[in-house]
N, C-alpha and C positions, 0 to 999 in steps of 0.2 A: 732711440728708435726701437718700435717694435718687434721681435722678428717673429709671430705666434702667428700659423695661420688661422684666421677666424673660425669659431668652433661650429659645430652644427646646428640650426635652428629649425623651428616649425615650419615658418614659416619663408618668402623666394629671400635669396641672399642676394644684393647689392652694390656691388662697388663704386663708392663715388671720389672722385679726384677732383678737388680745389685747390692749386697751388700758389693763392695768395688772398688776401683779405677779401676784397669786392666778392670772390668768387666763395669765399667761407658761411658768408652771410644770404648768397643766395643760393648756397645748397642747403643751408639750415634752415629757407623756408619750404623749398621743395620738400627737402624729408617731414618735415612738420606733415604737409598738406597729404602726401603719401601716406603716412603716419593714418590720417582720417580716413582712409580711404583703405588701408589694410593693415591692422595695427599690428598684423606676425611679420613683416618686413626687415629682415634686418638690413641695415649700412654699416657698410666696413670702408675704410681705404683711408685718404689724405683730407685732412682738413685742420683747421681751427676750433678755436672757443666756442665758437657760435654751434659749429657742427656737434663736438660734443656733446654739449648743452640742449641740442634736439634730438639725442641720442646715437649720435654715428660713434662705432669703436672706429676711435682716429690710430694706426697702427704708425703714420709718420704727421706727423706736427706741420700746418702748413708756411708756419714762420722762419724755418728751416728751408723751404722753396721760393721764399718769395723776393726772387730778383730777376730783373731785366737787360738784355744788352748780352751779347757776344762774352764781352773782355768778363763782365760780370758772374754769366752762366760757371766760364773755366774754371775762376776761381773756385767756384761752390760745387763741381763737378763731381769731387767724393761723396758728398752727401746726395745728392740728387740721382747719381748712378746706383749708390747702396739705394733708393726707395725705390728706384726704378726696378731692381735685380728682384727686390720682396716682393712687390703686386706682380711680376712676372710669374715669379714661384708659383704664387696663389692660383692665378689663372691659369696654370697649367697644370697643377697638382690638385687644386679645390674647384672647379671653375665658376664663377657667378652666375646667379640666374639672366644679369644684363650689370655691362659698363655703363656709369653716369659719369659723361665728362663734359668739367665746366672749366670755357677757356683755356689759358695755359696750352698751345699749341704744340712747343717743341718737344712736350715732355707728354701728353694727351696720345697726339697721332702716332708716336710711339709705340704708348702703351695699346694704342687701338689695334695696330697691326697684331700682335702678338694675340691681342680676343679675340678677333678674326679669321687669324690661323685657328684659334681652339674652338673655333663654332660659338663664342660668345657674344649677343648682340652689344650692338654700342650705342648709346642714345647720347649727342652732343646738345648739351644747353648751354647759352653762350656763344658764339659762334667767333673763333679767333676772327680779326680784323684783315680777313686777305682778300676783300675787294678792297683794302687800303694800301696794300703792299701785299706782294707774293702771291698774287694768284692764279698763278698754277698750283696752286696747292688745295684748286677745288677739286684738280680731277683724283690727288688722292684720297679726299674726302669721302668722293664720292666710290671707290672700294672698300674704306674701311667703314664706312658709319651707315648703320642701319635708318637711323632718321635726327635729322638736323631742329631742333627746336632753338628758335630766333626769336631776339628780343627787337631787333629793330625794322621796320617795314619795309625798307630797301632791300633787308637781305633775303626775303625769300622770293624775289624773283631771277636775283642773284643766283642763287642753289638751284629752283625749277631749271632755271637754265642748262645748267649741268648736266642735268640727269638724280639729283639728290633728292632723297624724299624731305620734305622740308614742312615746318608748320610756325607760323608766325603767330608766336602763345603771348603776345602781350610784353610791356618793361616791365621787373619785377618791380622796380624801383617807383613806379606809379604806386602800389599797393601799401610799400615802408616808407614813403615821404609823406607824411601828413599831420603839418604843422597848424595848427589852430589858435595861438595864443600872439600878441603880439609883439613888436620887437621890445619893447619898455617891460612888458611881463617876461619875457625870454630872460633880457639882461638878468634882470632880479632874481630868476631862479639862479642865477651862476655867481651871485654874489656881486654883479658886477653893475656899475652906475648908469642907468639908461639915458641921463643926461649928458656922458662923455661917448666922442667918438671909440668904437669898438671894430680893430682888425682882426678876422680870424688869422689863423697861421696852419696851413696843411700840408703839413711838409711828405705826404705817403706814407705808404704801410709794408713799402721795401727798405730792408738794410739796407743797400747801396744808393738810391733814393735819400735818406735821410745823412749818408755821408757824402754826398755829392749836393745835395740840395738844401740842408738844414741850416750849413752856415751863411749862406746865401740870403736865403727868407731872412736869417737873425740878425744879418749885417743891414738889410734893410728894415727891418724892427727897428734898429735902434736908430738909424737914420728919419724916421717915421716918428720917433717919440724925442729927439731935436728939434722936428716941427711944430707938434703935437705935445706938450708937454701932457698933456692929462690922458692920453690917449692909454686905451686899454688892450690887451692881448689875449687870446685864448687860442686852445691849440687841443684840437681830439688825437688819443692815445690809439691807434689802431690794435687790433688785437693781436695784430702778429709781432708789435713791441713790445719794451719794458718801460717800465719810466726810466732807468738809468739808461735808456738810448737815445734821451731827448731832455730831462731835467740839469745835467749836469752843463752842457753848454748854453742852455737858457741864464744859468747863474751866472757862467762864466762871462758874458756878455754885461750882468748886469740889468737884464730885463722880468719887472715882475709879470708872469706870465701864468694866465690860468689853464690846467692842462684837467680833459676828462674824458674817462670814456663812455661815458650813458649819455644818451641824449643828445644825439649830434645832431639830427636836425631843427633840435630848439636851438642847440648851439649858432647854429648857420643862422637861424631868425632873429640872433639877438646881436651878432654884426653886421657892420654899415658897411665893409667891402673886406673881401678876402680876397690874399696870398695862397693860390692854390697849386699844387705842382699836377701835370695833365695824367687823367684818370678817372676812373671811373665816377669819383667824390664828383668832377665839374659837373654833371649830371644832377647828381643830390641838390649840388649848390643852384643851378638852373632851377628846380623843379621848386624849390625854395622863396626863390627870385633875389638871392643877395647879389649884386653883381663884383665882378673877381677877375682877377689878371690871373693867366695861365704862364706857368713857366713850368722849363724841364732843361735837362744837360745828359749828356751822353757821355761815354768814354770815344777822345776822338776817332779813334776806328768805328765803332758802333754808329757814329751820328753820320760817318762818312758813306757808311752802308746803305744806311735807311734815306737817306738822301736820294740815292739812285733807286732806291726800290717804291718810297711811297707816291702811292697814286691821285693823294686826294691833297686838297689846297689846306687843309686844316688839321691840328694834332688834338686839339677842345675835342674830345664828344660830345660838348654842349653843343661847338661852334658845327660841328661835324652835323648833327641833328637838324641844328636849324637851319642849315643851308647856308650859310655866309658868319664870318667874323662879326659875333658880338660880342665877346668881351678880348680884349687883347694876348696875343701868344707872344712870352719870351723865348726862343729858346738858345740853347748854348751861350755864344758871349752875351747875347740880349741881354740874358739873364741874369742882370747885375745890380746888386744894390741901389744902385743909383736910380737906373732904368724905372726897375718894381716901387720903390719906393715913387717917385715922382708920377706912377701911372694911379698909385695907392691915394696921392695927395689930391690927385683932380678927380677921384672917387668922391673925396670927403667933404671935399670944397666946390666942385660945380655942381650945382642940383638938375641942372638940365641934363648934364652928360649922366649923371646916376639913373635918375629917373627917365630915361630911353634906354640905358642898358637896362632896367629891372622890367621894362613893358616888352622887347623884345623875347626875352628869358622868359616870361608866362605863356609866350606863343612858342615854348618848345614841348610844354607839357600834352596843348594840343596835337600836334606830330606824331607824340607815342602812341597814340590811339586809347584803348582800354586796357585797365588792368587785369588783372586773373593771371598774370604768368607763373605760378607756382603751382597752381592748383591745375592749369593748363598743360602744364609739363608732365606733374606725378600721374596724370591721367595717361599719359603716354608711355611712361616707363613704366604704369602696371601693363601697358595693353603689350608691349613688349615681352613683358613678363609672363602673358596668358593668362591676366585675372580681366575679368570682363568688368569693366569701371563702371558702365549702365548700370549693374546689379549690386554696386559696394556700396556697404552700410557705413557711413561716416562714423567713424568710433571718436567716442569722448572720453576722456578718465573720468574717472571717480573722482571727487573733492578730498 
């Protein structure tokens, strides 16, 4: 971890917090699209590969952050309090031109209070899920956060409601999903035989995720290639992993299994049903049209919580978008070998059940409305910022 507070620039300074993958990859198009819009911008705060990659000084690493659940949070408490205590510092010794905070609620509305006390604006992209549970937690929203940018179209009459200023900027994920080649060409790029059945395997992009869910997926893997003897596997490296936090038990298993990180949504077009634990990926997977069982597990305190708290009939974001169960949720004991595997085989083997779940799943894309949510968001966090976006000259680099 870093502890330097960011140095001085030209140009307005930025803080932005993603503390886990989904959210790494959509602050690194946001700042891209800022980027065109004011190329003296600097970002500073939490993020990933992706973030660095578009230029954010990441001062804490967001694969360090990325866990879910109560019992989960405790344990990783040192670490998450130590990055908590450093963007503190910043913002009250350096303060930013504006907070960009994406998702991550427990650790977000935190940090917001403390910019709020210091006169710093906060721009929320992403909007935590608390018309799904805990919503009372609009009305502290709506003290700390200058303006709510929403990726889903429910939620901004959700926040009008409130009292929040609110702008429904589009899903980013209309803009990064756009697969063009077909499922037999997809196979091929990955080495893999487009005449054998092919399961993806996504086990998430949190540590305690892939220890709680990874043996799960692999127990029914191998149950899946008992059936299936020629049956194929592939599995995306999220960025907030390593390989050694997912190769070594693939072996151990005994399953050859193809593992990548580029290209995940050819990935997704070049299998016939995925193993997906619930997150933001079911969406990708949707927008895709592979059709995928959803499974997730909790620590049982955590699952006992969320039980009493959530609001809505479904844990899919897919399923959540489109209004009703289209593809199946496991969760807790559901979530068992046995279960995933036998919902994976009537994937493979009934053509009529596939093909209604994949004609469902194209009618989620129309839901999201229009794309632009990057480009829609940095327009708001310069106007935050006081650069009039009307007048900004889209900057390009040099070759």
């Amino acid at each position: 971890m870093d502890n330097k507070i960011s140095a001085e620039h030209n140009g307005r300074r930025i803080m932005i917090v993603a503390g886990e993958a989904s959210g790494d990859i959509y602050g690194a198009d946001l700042v891209r699209e800022a980027h065109k819009l004011d190329h003296e911008l600097h970002f500073f705060g939490i993020g990933g590969t992706r973030m660095r990659e578009a230029g954010v000084d990441t001062l804490v690493d967001s694969s360090v952050m990325a866990v879910v659940g109560l019992v989960e949070v405790i344990k990783h408490f040192d670490v998450i309090s130590a990055a908590f205590k450093m963007l503190k510092r910043i913002i009250l010794e350096a303060p930013p031109d504006l907070l960009v905070l994406i998702d991550y609620p427990g650790f977000n509305l935190r940090l917001a209070k403390v910019a709020k006390k210091a006169g710093v604006k906060v721009l929320y992209y992403i909007s935590p899920q608390i018309w799904a549970w805990r919503q009372g937690r609009v009305k502290k929203i709506a003290r700390l956060v200058d303006h709510m940018a929403v990726i889903l179209p429910f939620e901004a009459p959700f926040y009008q409601k409130a009292g929040v200023p609110v702008t429904f900027v589009g899903h980013p994920m209309l803009d990064l999903v756009a697969v063009s080649i077909d499922r037999a060409v997809a196979a091929t790029s990955f080495s893999l035989d487009p005449l054998k059945k092919t399961v993806g395997l996504f086990p998430g992009s949190r540590h305690n995720e892939i220890e709680r869910l990874l043996p799960v997926i692999i127990a029914a893997a191998v149950r899946l290639k008992e059936r299936f003897p020629d049956i194929q596997f592939i599995l995306p490296l999220a960025s907030t992993l390593k390989s050694d936090d997912i190769v070594p038990q693939l072996k151990a298993a005994g399953l050859d299994v193809t593992t990548t990180r580029d290209r995940i949504h050819d990935m997704i077009r070049a299998c016939d049903a995925v193993i997906s634990v619930s997150g933001t990926v079911t969406l990708e997977i949707a927008l895709v049209g592979t059709p995928m069982v959803i499974i997730y597990k909790l620590s049982p305190l955590t699952y006992q919580l969320a039980k009493r708290l959530i609001k809505v009939p479904n844990i899919g974001l897919c399923n959540i978008v489109a209004g009703e169960t289209v593809v199946q949720e496991l969760i807790q004991d559901q979530a068992n070998s046995e279960t995933i595997a036998s919902e994976i085989e009537k994937l493979l083997t009934d053509r009529s059940y596939h093909t209604a779940i994949a004609h469902k799943l194209g009618d989620v894309r129309a839901k999201l409305g229009c794309g632009g949510a990057s480009v829609n968001t940095a327009r708001i966090a310069l106007s935050l910022c006081g650069i009039n976006t009307d007048s900004a000259v889209t900057y390009t680099e040099s070759p």
